[in-house]
OpenMM code with the backbone's topology and positions (N, CA, C; nanometers):
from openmm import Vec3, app, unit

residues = "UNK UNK UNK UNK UNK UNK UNK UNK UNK UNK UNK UNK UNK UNK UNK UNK UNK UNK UNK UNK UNK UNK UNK UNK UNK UNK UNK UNK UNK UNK UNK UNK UNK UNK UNK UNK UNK UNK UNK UNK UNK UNK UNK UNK UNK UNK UNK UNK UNK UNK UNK UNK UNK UNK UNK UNK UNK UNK UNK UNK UNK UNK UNK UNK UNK UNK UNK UNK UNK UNK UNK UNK UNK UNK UNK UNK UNK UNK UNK UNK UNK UNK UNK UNK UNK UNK UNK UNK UNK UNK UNK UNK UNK UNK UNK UNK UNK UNK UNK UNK UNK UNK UNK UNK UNK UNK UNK UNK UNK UNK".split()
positions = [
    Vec3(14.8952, 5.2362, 7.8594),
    Vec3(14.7912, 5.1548, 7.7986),
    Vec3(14.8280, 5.0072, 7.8093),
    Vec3(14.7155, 4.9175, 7.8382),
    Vec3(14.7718, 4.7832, 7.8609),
    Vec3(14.7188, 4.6996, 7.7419),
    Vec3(14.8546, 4.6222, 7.7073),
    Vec3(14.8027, 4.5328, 7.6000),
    Vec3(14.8211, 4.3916, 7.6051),
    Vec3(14.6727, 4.4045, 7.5814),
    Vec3(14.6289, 4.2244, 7.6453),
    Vec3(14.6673, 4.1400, 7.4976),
    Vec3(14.7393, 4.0408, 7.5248),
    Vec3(14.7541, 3.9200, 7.3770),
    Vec3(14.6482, 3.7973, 7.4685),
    Vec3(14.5817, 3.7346, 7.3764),
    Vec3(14.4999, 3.5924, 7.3684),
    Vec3(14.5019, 3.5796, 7.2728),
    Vec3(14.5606, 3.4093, 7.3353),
    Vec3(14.6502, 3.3128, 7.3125),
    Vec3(14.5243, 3.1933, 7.2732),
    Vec3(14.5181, 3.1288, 7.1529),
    Vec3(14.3800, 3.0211, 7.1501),
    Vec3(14.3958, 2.9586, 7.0041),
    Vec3(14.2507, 2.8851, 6.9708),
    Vec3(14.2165, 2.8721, 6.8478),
    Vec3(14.0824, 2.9095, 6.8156),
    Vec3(14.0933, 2.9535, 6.7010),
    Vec3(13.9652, 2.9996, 6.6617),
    Vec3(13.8102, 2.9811, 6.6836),
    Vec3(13.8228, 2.8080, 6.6731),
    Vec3(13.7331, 2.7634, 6.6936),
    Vec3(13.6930, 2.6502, 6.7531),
    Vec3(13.7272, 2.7186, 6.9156),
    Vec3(13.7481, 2.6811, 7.0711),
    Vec3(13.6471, 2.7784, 7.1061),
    Vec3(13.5181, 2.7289, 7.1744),
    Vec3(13.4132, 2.7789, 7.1570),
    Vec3(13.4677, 2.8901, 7.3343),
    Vec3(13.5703, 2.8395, 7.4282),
    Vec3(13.5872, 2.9467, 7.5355),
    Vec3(13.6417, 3.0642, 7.4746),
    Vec3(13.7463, 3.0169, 7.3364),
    Vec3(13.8228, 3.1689, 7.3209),
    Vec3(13.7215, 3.2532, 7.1829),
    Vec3(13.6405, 3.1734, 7.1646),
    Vec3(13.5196, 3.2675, 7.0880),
    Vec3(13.4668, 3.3648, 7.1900),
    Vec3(13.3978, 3.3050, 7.3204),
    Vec3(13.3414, 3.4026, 7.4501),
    Vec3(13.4070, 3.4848, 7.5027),
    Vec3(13.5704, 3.4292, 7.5240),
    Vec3(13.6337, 3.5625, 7.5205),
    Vec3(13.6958, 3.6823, 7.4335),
    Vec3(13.6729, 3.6450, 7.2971),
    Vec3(13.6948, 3.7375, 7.2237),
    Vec3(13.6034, 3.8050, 7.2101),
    Vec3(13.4494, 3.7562, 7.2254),
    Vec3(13.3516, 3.8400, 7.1756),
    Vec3(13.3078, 3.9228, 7.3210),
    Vec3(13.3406, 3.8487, 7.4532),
    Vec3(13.3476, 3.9605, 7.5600),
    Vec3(13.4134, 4.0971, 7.5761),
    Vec3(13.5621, 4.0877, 7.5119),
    Vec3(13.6577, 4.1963, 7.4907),
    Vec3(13.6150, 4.2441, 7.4045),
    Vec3(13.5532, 4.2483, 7.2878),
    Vec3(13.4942, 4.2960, 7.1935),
    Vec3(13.3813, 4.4125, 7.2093),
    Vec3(13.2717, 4.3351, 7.3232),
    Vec3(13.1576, 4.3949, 7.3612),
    Vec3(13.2291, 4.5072, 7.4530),
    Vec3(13.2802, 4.5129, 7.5696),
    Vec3(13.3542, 4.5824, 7.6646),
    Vec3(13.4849, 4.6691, 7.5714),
    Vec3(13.4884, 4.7099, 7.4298),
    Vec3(13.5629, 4.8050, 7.3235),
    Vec3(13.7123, 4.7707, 7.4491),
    Vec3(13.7427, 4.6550, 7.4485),
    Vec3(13.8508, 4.6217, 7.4718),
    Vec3(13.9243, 4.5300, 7.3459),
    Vec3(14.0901, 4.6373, 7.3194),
    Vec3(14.1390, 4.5644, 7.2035),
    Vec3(14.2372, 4.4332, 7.2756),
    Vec3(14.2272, 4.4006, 7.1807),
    Vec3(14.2655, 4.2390, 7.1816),
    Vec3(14.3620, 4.1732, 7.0982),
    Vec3(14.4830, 4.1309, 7.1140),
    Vec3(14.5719, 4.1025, 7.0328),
    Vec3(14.5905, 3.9965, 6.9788),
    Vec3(14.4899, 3.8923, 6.9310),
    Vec3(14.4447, 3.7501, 6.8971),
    Vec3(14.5975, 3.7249, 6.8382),
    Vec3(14.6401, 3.5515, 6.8920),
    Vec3(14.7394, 3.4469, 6.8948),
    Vec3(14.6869, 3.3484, 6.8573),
    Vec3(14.6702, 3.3112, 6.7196),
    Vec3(14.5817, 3.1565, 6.6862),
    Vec3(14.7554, 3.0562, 6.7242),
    Vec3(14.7511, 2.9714, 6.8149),
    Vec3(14.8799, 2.8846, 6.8482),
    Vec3(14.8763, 2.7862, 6.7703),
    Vec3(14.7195, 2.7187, 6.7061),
    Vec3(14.7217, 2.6112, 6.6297),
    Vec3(14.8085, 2.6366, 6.5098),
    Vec3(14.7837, 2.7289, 6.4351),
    Vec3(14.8507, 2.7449, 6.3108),
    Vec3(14.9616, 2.8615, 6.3340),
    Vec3(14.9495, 2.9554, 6.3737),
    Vec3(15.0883, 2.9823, 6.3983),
    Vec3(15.2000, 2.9491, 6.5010),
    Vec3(15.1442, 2.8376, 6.5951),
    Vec3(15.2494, 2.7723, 6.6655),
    Vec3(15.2836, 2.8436, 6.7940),
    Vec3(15.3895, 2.8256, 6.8327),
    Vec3(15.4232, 2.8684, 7.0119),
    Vec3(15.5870, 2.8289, 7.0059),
    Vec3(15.6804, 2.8844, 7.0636),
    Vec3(15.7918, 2.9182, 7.0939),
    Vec3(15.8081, 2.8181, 7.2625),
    Vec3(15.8824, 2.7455, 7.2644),
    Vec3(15.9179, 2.6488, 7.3595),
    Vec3(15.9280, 2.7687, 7.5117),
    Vec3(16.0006, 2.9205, 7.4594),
    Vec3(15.9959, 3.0061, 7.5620),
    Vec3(15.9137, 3.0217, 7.6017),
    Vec3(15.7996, 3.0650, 7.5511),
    Vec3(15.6626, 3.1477, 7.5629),
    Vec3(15.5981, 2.9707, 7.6527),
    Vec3(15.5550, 2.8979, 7.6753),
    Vec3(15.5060, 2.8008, 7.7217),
    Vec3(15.5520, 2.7798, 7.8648),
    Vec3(15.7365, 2.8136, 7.8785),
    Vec3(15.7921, 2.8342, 7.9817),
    Vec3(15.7635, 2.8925, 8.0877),
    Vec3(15.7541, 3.0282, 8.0151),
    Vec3(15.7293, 3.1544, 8.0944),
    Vec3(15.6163, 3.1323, 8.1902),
    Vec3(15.4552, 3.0771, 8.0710),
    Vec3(15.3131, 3.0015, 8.0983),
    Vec3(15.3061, 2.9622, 8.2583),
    Vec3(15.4589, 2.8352, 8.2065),
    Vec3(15.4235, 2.7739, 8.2928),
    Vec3(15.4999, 2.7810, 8.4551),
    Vec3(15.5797, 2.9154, 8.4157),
    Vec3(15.5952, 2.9613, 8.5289),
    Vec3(15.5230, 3.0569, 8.6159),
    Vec3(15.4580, 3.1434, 8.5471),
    Vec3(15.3496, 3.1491, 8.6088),
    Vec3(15.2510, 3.1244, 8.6122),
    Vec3(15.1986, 3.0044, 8.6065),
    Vec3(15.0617, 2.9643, 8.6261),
    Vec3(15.1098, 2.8026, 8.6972),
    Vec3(15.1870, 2.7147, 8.6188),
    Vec3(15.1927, 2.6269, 8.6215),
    Vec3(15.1518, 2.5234, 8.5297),
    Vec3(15.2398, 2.3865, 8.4928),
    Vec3(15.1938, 2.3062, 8.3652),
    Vec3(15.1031, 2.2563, 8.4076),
    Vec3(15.0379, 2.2224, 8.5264),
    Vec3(14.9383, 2.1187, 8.5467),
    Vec3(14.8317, 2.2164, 8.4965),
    Vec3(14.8271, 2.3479, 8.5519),
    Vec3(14.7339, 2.4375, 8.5094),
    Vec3(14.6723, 2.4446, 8.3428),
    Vec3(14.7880, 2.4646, 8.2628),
    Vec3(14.7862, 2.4531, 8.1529),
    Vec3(14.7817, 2.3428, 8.0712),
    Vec3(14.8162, 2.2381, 8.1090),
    Vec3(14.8043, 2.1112, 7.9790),
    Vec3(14.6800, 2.0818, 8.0389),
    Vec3(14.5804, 2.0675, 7.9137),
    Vec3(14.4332, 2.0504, 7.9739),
    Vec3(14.3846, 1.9091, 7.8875),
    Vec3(14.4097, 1.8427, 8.0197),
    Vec3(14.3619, 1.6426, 8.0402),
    Vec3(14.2447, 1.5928, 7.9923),
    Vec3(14.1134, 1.7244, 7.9801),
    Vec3(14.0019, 1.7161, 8.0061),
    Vec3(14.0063, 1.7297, 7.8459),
    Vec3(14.1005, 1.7219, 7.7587),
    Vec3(14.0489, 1.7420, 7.6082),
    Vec3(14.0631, 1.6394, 7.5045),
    Vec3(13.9782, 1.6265, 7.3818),
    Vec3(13.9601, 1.5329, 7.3363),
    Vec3(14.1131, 1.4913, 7.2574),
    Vec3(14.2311, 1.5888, 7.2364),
    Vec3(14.3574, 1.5375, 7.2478),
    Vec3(14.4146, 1.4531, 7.3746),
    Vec3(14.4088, 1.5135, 7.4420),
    Vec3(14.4977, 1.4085, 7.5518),
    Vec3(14.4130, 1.2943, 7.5536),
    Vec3(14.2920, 1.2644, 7.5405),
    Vec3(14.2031, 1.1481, 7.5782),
    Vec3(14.2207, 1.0463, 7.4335),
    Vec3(14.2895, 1.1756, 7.3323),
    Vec3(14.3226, 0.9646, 7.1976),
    Vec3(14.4666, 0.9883, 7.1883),
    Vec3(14.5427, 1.0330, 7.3086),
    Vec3(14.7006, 0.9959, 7.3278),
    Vec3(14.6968, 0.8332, 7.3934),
    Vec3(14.7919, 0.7490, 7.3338),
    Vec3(14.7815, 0.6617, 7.4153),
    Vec3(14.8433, 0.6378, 7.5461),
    Vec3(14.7540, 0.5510, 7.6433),
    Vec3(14.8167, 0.5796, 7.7610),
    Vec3(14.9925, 0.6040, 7.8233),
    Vec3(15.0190, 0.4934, 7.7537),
    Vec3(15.1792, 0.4815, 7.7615),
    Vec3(15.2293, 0.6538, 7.7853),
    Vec3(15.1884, 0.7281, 7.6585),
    Vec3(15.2139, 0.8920, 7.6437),
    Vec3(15.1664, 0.9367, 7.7396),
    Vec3(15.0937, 0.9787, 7.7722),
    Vec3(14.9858, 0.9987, 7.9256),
    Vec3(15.1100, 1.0240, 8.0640),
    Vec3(15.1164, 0.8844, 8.0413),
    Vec3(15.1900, 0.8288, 8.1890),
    Vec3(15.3109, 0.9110, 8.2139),
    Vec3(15.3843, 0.9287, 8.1109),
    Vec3(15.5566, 0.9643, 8.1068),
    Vec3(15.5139, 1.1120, 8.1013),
    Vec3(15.4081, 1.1881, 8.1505),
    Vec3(15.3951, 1.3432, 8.1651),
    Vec3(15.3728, 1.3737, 8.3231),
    Vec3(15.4572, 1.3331, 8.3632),
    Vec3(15.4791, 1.3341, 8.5170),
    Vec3(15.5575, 1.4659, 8.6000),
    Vec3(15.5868, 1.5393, 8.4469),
    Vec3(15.6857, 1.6855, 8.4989),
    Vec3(15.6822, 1.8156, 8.3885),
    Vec3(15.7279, 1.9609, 8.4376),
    Vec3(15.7089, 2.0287, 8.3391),
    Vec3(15.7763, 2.0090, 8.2310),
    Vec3(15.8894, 1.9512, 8.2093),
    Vec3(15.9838, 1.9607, 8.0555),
    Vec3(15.8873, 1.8268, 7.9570),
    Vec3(15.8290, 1.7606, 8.0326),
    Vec3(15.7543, 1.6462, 7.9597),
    Vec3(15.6202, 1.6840, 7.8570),
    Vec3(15.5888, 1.7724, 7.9913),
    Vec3(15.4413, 1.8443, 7.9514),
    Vec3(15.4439, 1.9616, 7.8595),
    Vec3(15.5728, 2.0052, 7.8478),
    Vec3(15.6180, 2.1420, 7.7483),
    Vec3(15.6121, 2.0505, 7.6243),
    Vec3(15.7070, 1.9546, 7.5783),
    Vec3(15.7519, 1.8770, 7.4565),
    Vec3(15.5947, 1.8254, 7.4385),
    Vec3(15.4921, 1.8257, 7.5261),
    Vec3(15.3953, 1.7900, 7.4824),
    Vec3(15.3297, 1.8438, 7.3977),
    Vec3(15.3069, 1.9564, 7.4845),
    Vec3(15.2040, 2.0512, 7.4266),
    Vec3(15.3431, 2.1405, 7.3164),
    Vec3(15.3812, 2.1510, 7.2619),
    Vec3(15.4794, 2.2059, 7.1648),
    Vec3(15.4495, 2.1013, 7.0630),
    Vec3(15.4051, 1.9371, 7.0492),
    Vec3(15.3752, 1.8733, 6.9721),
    Vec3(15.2135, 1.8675, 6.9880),
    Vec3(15.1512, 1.9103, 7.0318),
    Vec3(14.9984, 1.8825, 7.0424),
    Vec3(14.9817, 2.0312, 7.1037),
    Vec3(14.9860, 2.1579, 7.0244),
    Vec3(14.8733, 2.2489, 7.0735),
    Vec3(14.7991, 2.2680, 7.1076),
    Vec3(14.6843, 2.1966, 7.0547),
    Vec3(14.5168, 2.1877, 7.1208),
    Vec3(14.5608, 2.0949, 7.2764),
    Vec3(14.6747, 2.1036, 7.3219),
    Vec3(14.6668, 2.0522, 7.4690),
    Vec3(14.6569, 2.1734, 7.5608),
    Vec3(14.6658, 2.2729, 7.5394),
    Vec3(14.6788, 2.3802, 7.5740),
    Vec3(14.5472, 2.4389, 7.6234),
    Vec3(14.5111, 2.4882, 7.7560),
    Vec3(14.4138, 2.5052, 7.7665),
    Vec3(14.3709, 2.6683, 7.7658),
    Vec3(14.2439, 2.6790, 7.6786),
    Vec3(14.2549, 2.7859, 7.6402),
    Vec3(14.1371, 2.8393, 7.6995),
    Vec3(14.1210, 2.9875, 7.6855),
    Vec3(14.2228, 3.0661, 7.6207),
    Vec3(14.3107, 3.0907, 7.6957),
    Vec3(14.4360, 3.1317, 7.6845),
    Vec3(14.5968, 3.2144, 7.7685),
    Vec3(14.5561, 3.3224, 7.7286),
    Vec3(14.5513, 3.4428, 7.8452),
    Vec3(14.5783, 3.5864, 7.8070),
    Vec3(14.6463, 3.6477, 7.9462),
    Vec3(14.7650, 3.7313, 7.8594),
    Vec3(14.8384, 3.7869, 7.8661),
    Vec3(14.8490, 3.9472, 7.8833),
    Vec3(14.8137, 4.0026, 8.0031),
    Vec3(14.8767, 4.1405, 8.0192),
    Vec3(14.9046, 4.1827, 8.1011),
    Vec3(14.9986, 4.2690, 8.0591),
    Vec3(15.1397, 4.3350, 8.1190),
    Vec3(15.2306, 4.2074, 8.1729),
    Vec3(15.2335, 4.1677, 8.3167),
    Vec3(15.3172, 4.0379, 8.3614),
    Vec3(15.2294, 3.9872, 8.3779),
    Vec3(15.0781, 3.9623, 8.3676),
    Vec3(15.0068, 3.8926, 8.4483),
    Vec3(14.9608, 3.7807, 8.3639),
    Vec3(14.9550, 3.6712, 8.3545),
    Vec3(14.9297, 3.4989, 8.3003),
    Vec3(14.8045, 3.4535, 8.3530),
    Vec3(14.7103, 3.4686, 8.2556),
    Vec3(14.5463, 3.3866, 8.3191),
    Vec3(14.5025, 3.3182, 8.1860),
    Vec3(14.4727, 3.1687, 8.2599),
    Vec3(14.4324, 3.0764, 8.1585),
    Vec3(14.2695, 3.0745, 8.1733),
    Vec3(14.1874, 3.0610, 8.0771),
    Vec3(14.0848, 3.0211, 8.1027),
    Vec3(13.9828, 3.1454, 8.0317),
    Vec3(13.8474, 3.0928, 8.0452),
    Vec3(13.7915, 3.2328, 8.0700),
    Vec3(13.6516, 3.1821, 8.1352),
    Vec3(13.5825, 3.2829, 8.2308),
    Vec3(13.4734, 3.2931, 8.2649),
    Vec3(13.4295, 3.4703, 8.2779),
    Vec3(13.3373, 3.4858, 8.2270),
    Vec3(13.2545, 3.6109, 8.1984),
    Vec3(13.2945, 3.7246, 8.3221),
    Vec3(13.2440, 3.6352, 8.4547),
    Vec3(13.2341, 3.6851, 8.5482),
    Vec3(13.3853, 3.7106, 8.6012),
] * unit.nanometer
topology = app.Topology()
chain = topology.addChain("A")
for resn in residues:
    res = topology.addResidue(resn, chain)
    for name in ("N", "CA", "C"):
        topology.addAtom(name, app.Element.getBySymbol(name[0]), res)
């Protein structure tokens, strides 16, 4: 049996669509709120070994956009972009789900 964990916040309107997709499809789901219960410097690692940090720290959000630039600039590598998002969760682009070895950020229906 495979058990999928997603990884998000509650009320991140992609990891609402994907919870309520797994939901509809009587697929269980092992919900990870990261905002409030946080993330493990490992677990981000792992992320971003397989997927990649550029993949994951998501630029396009209204956190990274009221970092000031100076902060911005000096995220030029993964150990930068980890200490980032380990201090700014909502940098994280969501949702992360997780099963078996396999690492997919994002969600689309299709």
């Amino acid at each position: 049996m495979n058990i999928i964990s997603l990884y998000g916040i509650p009320n991140c309107d992609t990891t609402k669509k994907a919870l309520a997709w797994y939901k509809k499809k009587n697929i269980r789901v092992d919900f990870h709120d990261y905002k409030t219960a946080g993330l493990k410097k490992e677990k981000l690692q792992h992320w971003c070994n397989a997927v990649g940090w550029e993949i994951l720290l998501n630029k396009k959000s209204t956190t990274w956009r009221a970092l000031p630039p100076e902060v911005q600039e000096k995220v030029k590598a993964e150990k930068a972009a980890i200490s980032l998002m380990l201090q700014y969760p909502t940098l994280i682009k969501r949702p992360v789900v997780e099963m078996n070895d396999k690492v997919m950020v994002g969600f689309k229906e299709q």
